[in-house]
N, C-alpha and C positions, 0 to 999 in steps of 0.2 A: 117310794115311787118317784119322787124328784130327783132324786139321784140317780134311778138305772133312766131315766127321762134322759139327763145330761149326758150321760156316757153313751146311749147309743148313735147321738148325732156327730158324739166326738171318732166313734170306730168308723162310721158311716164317710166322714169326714178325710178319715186317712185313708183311705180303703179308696175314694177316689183320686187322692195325690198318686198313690199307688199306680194305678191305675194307668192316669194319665202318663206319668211318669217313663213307663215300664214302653207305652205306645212310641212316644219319643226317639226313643232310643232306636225302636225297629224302625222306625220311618226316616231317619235320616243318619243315623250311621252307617259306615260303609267297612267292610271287614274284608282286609287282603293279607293273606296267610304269606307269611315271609319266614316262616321257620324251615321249610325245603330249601333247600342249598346244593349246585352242582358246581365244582370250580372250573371254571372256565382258562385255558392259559394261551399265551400269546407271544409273538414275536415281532416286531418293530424294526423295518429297514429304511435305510436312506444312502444316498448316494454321496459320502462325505469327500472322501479321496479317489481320487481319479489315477491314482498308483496304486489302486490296488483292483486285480482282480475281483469281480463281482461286488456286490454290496457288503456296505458295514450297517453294523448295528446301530438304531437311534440313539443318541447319545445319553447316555445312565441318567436319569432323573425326573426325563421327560415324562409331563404328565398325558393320563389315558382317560378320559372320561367316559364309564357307562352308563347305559340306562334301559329300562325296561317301562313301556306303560303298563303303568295299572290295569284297563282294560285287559290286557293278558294272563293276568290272573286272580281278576274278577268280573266277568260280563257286566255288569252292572256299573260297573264304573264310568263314566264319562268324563273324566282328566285327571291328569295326574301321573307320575311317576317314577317310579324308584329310582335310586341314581347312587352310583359310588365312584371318589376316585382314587386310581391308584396311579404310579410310578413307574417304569423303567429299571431295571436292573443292570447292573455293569453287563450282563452277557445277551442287551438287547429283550430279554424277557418283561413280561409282567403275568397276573394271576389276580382273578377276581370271583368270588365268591354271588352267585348268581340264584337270587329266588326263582323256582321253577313249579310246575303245577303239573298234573298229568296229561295236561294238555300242549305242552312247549310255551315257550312266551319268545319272544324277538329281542334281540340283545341286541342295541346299537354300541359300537363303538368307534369313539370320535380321540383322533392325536392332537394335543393340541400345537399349534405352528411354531415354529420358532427358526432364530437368524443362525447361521452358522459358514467360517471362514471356508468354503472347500476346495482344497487342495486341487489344483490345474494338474495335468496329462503334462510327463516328461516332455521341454520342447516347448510350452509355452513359454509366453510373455509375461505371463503374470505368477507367479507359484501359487496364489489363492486371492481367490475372489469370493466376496459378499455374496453368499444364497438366502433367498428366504425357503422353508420346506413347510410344505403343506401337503395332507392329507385326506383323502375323499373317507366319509364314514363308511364302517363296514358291518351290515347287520345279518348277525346268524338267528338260525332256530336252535336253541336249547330247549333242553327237557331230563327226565329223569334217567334218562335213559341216552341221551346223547347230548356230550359235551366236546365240543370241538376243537382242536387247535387253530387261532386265527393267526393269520398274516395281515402285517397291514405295511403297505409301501410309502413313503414319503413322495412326493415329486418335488422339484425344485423349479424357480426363477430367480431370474437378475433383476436386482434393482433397474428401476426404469434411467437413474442417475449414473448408472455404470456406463464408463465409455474402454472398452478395451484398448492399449499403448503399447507402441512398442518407441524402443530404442533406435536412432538415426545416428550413425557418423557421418557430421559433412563439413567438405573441403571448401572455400570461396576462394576463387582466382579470378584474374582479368590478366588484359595486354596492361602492364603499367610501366615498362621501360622499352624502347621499340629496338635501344642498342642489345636486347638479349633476346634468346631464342627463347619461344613459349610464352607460357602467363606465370607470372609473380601471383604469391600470397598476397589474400586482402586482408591484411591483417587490421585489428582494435579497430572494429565496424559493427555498427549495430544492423542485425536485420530481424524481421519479424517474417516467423511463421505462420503461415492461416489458411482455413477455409470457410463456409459460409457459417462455419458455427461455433468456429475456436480460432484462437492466436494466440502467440506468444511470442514476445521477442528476446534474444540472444545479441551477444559480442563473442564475435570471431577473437582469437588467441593471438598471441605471436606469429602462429603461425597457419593462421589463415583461416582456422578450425573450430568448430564448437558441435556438442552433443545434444542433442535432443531428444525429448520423449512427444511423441505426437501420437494421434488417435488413427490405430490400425487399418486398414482398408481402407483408407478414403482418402483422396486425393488431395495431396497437400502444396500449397504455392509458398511464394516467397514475395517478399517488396524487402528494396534497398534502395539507397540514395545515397550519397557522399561523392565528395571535389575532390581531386586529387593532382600532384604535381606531374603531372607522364613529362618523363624521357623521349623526345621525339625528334627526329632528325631536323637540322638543321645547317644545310650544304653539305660540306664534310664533316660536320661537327655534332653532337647534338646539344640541343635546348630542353629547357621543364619548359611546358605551358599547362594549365589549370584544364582536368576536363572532367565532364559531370559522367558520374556512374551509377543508373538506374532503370532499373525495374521492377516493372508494377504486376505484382500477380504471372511470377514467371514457376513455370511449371517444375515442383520437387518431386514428385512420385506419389504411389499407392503403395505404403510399407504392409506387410504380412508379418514378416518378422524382424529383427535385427539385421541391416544393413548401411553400406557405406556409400554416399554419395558424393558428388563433385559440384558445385553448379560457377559453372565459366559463365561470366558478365561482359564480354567481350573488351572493346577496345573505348569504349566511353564516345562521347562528340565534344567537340572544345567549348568552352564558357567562351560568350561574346564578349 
């Protein structure tokens, strides 16, 4: 009797481990069926080259991020969800493997951003400029029964840093000898380009000359200053006397593209 005494508190014992146990389980696991699979496939565009008709393909490697909430193929869920990611294929493709239920679930899909040089429109100033590309997600309904081809577009900005340049040829001349016709080269003179938000200063050549790259559209000035020997009549004859040659903020243009300017400094006024 001591013995069957002992054993039935020990079965009684386990019997509620069991028990408890088995309750556990139902009450706070959560079961979401991911063995259904529809593949899902896709296409990725961006606007890389501007020589080429229509868009090119995201560039090969780019990643895709999906995801699906839980909720969608479990009511009972409240967070949570599934997620894969895949890559870009050299022919702009990707292809993802997507759990589905007989009810559809929502497949988001997110590009991730990235920098890339793209190639300018024959005729620009630049041949390529810095883009960043970013993409809006894009979520479908899958199901067992309907798997979609998605599209997803890039769009593009410019750095906030980028200032568009073009190319200037300019000439500097003045009256510097009165016994010849026209204006003489200002030759080996420093002058400085600017407007309210850039400068930069140059030395005119031998002959007279120097190249610049300044920032497109926007109206660009100049300041000079330097003494100079003029040639200037004196009865029948002429004389050098010293005279100052300068201006402050004298008007160069609004370049668009590549061109060639002149800027005459006139006839100077003499040093007292």
């Amino acid at each position: 009797m001591k013995k069957r005494m002992l054993i039935l508190p020990a079965l009684f014992l386990a019997g509620v481990l069991m028990t408890s146990c088995d309750k556990e389980v139902e009450s706070t696991a959560l079961t979401v069926n991911l063995a259904r699979t529809v593949t899902v496939k896709g296409y990725v565009y961006a606007e890389l080259n501007n020589r080429n008709a229509g868009l090119e393909f995201a560039p090969s490697g780019t990643l895709i991020y999906c995801s699906v909430p839980y909720s969608d193929l479990n009511p009972n869920a409240t967070g949570g969800k599934w997620a894969d990611t895949v890559r870009v294929d050299d022919n702009g493709q990707f292809s993802v493997n997507v759990p589905v239920d007989d009810n559809g679930v929502n497949l988001t899909i997110e590009a991730e951003p990235f920098e890339y040089n793209q190639i300018q429109a024959f005729g620009s100033n630049s041949n390529n400029i810095k883009k960043f590309y970013t993409a809006a997600p894009v979520v479908v309904a899958v199901s067992t029964t309907h798997a979609p081809v998605v599209e997803v577009f890039y769009a593009t900005t410019t750095p906030a840093s980028y200032v568009e340049k073009v190319k200037i040829n300019v000439k500097v001349e003045a009256e510097l000898n009165e016994s010849l016709t026209g204006n003489e080269k200002v030759a080996n003179q420093r002058i400085t380009l600017h407007n309210s938000g850039w400068a930069q200063e140059y030395t005119t050549d031998d002959n007279g000359e120097f190249t610049a790259v300044v920032p497109a559209n926007q109206n660009i000035f100049y300041t000079i200053s330097f003494e100079y020997a003029k040639t200037v009549p004196d009865g029948l004859a002429y004389k050098q006397e010293n005279y100052m040659y300068e201006v402050k903020s004298g008007y160069v243009g609004n370049f668009a593209s590549e061109s060639d300017v002149t800027l005459d400094l006139g006839g100077g006024v003499p040093v007292p």
